[in-house]
C-alpha positions in Angstrom: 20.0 22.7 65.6 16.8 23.7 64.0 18.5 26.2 61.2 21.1 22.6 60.5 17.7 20.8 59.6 16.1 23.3 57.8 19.1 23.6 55.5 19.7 20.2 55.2 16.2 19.9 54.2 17.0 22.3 51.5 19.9 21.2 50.2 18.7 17.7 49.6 15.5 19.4 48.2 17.7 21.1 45.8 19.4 18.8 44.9 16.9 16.4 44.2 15.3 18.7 42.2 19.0 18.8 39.7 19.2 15.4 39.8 15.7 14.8 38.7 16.4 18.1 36.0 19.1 16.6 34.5 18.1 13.0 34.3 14.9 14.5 32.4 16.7 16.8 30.1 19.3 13.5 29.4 16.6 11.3 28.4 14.3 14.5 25.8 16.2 13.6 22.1 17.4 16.4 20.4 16.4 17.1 16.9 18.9 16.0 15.0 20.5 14.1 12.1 21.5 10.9 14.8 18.1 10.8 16.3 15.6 11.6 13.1 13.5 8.7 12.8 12.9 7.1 9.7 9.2 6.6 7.8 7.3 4.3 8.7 5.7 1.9 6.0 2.4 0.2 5.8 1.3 -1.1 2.5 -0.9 -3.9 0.5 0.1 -5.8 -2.6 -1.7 -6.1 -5.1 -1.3 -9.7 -7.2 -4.0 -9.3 -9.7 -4.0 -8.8 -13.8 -6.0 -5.4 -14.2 -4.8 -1.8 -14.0 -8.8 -0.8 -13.0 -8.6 -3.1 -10.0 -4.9 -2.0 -9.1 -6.9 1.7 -9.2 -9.9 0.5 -6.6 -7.7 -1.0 -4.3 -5.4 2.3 -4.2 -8.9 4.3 -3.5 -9.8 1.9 -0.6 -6.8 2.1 1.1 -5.1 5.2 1.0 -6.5 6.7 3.8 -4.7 4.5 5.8 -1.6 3.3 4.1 1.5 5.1 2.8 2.5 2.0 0.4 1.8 0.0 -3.2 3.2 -2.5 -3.9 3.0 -4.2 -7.1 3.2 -8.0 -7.4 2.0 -9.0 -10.6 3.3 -11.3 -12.6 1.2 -10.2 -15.8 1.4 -6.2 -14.8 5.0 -6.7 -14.2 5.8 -7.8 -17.6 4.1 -4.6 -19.0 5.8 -1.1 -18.9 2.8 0.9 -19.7 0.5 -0.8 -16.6 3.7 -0.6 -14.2 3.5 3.1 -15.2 -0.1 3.6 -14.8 -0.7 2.0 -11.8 2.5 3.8 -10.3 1.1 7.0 -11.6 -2.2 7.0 -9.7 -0.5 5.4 -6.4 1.9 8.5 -6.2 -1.0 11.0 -7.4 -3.4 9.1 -4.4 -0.2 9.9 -1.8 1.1 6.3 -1.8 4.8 5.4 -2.4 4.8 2.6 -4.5 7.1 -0.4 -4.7 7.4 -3.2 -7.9 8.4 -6.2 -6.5 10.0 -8.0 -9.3 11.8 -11.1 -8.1 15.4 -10.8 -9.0 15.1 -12.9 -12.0 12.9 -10.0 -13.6 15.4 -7.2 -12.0 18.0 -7.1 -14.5 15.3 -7.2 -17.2 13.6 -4.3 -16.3 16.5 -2.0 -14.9 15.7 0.7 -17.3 12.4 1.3 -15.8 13.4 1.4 -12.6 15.7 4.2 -13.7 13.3 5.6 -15.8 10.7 5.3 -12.2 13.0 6.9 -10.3 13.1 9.7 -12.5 9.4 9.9 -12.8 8.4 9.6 -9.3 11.5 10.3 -7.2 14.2 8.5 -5.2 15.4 5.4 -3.9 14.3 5.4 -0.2 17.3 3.5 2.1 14.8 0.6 2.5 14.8 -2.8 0.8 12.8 -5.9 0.2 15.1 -8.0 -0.7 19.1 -7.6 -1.0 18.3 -6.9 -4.8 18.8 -3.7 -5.9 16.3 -3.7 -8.1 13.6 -4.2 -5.3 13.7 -0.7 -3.6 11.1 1.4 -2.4 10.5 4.3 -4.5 9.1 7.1 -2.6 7.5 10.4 -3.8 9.5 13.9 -3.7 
């Protein structure tokens, strides 16, 4: 009667102890392509009219921020500033995003070819369901 205890004892113990294993080991994700998180983005826009200011703001905050974006209406008319400013946000660590409006999209297509040349890909995330309006990201 005793030794029927003791093993029962056991055998729930055991398998108590699978149970608990393999709800553990279901729930750990595996590395891999399904379960591979995407970045993470946290920015600040900057809406003013000066390449040297875009520049201070970028040393402020990129020690804790991973994102420019550009919303300038006078900067966003001018290749050379775009450029620039996207220059010294990738060289600071930033990715750096022009947000155009889609009226100035198809306008200025060539540079965002040109960008993604320059600095690197597309990343899969958008702003807006223009096409013109996607995050470049550094390679």
């Amino acid at each position: 009667m005793k030794r029927s205890i003791i093993f029962s004892a056991i055998a729930i113990s055991l398998l108590l102890a699978g149970l608990i294993a393999a709800l553990t080991l279901n729930s750990v994700p595996v590395d891999n392509d399904e379960n591979t998180q995407k970045p993470f983005y946290v920015g600040v826009t900057y809406c003013g009219n000066a390449t040297a200011e875009a520049k201070l703001l970028i040393d402020k905050v990129k020690s804790y921020t991973n994102l420019f974006v550009l919303q300038s209406g006078s900067l966003q008319r001018n290749a050379t500033a775009m450029d620039e400013i996207g220059d010294y946000a990738v060289s600071s660590g930033l990715n750096y995003l022009v947000y155009s409006g889609i009226d100035n999209a198809s306008k200025w297509g060539w540079w965002l070819t040109a960008a993604q040349q320059r600095w690197g890909s597309f990343s899969d995330y958008t702003t807006t369901t223009s096409q013109a309006e996607k995050c470049l990201t550094a390679t």
